[in-house]
N, C-alpha and C positions, 0 to 999 in steps of 0.2 A: 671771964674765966672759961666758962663755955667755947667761946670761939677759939682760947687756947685746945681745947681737949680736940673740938672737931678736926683742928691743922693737924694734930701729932696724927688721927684717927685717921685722916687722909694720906700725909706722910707712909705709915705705917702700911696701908692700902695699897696704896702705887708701887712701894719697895716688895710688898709681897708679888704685885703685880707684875714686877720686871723680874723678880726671880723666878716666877713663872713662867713666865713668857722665855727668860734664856735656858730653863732647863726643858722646857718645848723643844726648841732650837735645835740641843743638844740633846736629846731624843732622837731626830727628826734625823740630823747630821750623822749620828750613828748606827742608827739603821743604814740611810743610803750607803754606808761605808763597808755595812755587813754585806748589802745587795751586791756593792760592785765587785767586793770578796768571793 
């Protein structure tokens, strides 16, 4: 049962982590957009 909770806890982790990671991206991408403006 444990080993289920640690998977979702990881799961949950990484999904946070790529949503982060794209709205970085998408930060990043709109500034330069302002610069070239």
């Amino acid at each position: 049962m444990r080993k289920n909770k640690n998977s979702i806890a990881v799961k949950v982790a990484k999904r946070i982590l790529i949503s982060f990671f794209i709205v970085i991206i998408f930060v990043v991408l709109l500034f330069k957009m302002l610069g070239i403006l």
